[in-house]
NUFIBA-384442 format. One record per residue (C-alpha): y, x, z; residue in three letters. Coordinates in steps of 0.001 Angstrom, whole numbers, padded with zeros to 6 digits, always signed. Example, Ala and Ser with C-alpha at 12.3 -4.5 7.8 and 13.67 -1.06 7.14 Angstrom:
-004500+012300+007800ALA/-001060+013670+007140SER/
END
This chain:
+037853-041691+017300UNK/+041134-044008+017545UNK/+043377-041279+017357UNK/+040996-039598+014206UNK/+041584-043430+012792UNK/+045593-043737+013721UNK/+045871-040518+011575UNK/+044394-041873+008983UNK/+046277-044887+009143UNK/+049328-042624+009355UNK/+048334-040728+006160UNK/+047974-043919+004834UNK/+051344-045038+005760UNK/+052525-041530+004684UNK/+051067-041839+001069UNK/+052213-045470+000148UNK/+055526-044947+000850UNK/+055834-042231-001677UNK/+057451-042454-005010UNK/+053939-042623-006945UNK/+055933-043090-010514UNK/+056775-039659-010159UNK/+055418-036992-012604UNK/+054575-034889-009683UNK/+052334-036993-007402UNK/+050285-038405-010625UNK/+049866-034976-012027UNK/+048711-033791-008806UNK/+046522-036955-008335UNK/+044771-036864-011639UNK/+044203-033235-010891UNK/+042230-033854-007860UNK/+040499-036976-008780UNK/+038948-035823-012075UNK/+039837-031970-013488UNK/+039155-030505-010041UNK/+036033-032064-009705UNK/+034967-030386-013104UNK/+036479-026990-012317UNK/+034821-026563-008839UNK/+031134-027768-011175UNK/+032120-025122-013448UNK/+033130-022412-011598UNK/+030432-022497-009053UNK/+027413-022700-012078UNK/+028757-019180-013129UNK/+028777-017884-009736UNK/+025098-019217-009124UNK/+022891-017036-009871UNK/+025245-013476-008690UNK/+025558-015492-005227UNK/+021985-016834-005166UNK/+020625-012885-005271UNK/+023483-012051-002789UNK/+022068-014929-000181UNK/+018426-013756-000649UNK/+019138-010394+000677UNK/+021019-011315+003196UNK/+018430-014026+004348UNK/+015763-011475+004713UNK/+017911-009114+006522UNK/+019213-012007+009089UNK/+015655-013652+009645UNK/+013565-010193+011024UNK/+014878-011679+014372UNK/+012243-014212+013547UNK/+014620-017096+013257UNK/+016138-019289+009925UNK/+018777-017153+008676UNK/+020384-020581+007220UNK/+022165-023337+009615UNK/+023880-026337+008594UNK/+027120-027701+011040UNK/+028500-030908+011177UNK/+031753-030816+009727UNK/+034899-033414+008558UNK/+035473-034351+005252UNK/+037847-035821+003040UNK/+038387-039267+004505UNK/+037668-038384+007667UNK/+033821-038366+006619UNK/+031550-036129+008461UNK/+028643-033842+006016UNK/+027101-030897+006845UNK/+027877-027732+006124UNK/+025794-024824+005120UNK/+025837-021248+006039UNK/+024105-018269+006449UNK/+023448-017443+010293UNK/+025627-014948+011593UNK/+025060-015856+015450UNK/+022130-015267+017857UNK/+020023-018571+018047UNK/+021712-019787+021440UNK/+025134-019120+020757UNK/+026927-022062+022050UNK/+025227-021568+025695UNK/+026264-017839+025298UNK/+029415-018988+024043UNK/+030700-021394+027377UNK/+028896-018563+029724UNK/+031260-016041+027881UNK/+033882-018164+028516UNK/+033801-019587+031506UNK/+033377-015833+032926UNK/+036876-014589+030816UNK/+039899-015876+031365UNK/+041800-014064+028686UNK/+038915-014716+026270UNK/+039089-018681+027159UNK/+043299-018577+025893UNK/+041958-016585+022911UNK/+039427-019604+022124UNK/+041780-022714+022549UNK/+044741-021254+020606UNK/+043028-020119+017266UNK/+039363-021564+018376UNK/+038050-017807+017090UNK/+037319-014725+018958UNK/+038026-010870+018086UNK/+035490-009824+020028UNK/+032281-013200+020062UNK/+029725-012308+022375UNK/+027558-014778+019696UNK/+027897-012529+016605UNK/+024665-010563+016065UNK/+025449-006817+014297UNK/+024540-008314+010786UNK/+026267-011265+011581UNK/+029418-009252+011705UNK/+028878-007790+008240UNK/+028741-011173+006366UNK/+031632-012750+008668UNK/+033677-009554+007609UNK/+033224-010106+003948UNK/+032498-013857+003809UNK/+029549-013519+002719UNK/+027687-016005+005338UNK/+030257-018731+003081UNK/+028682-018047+000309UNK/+025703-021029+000812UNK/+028331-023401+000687UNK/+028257-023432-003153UNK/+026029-026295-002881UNK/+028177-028667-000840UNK/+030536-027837-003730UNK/+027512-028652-006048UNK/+026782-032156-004010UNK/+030804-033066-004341UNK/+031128-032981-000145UNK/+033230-029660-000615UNK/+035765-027711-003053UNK/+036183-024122-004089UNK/+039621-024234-002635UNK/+040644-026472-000098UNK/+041732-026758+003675UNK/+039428-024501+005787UNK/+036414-027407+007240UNK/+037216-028443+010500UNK/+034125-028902+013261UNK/+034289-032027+014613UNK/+035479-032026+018446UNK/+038638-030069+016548UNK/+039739-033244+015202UNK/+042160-034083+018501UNK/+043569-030010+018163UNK/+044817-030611+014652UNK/+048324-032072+014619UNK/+048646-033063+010636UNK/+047251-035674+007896UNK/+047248-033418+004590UNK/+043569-032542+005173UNK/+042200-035993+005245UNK/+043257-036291+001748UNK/+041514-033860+000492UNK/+037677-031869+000400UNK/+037629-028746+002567UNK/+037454-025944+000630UNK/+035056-022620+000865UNK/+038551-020734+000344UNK/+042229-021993+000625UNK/+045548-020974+001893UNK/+044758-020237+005158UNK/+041608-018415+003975UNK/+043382-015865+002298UNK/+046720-015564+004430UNK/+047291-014324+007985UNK/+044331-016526+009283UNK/+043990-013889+012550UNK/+047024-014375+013584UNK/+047784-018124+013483UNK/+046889-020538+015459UNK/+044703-023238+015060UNK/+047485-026004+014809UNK/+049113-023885+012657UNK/+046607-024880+010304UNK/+048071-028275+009500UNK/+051247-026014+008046UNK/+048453-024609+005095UNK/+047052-027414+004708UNK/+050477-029655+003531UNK/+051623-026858+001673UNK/+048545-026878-000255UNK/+047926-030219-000950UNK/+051943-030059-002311UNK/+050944-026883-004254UNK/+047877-028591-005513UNK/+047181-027788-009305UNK/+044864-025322-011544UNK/+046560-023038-011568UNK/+046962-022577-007847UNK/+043376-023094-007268UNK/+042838-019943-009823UNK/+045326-017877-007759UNK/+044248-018851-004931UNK/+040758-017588-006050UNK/+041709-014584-007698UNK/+043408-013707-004134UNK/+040442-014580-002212UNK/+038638-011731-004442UNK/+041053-008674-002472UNK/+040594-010562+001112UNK/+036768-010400+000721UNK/+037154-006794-000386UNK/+039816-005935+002587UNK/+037318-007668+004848UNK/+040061-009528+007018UNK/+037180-011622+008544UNK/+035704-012118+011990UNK/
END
């Protein structure tokens, strides 16, 4: 937790040493304090009801295993403050014990996890679990953390919290993860999990409507291409 706290204290630093007169940083900063706010309200009412009939099928298809199709994960948010995320289950029940058996049992697999903290091939993913990771779908519940203000439509992908010593930057402190973002909709396979960081300063730089709308307009193809896993 000191070293969570020194990077806030760096941001901190970072952000009151900045020329704050400038027409940049105040656009950007009413942006995010009040229009974004509005937008994400907005945006995610019209989506409602298409994503709430999306979810219910889903649901009934992931709980004939007998378990809740829906789990909610501790995650950090802007500030540094934890909330809970939800999402529709796309693992078996047990998955982090089958997750450090997996691991501890494959070497290769165990590199794979600490540089991107994903894997190609997760021994936790159940068959329709694959499906909604593919196409996003199992993201879609977290509408209503954009609903109760802990999230944004776009922002920097949520970070679990023993990932908080892995991430090297300050940008996402500053601002609500988001259900889609930069690295959401870029080469996200392929980078590492540091490498995050990089997405997440260069969006909170980029930081403006009319990002956000490209940003979501892009996020539209990826779910279609199914990049996911």
């Amino acid at each position: 937790m000191a070293s969570h706290d020194r990077r806030l204290n760096t941001y901190a630093d970072i952000i009151s040493g900045l020329p704050r007169a400038t027409t940049e940083l105040r656009s950007r900063s009413i942006y995010a304090s009040f229009i974004k706010p509005v937008v994400d309200v907005v945006l995610t009412l019209m989506l409602a009801l298409p994503a709430a009939i999306i979810v219910g099928i889903f649901a009934l298809l992931i709980m004939r295993d007998g378990h809740n199709p829906f789990y909610r994960q501790s995650r950090i948010g802007k500030d540094g403050r934890a909330f809970r995320m939800w999402k529709l289950r796309s693992m078996v029940p047990n998955a982090d014990a089958v997750l450090e058996g997996y691991l501890a049992k494959n070497p290769e697999a165990r590199r794979e996890w600490d540089f991107t903290q994903k894997l190609k091939n997760d021994p936790r993913i159940t068959p329709i679990g694959k499906l909604i990771r593919k196409t996003s779908i199992d993201e879609l519940p977290q509408l209503m953390n954009v609903l109760c203000g802990e999230m944004s439509l776009v922002g920097p992908r949520p970070m679990m919290l023993d990932q908080r010593m892995l991430y090297p930057g300050v940008a996402y402190y500053a601002m609500r993860p988001g259900v889609t973002g930069f690295w959401q909709t870029s080469s996200r396979n392929e980078s590492s999990f540091a490498e995050r960081a990089t997405f997440d300063a260069s969006y909170f730089n980029a930081m403006s409507l009319g990002t956000d709308l490209r940003v979501l307009t892009k996020t539209v193809g990826v779910v279609f291409a199914g990049t996911g896993y």
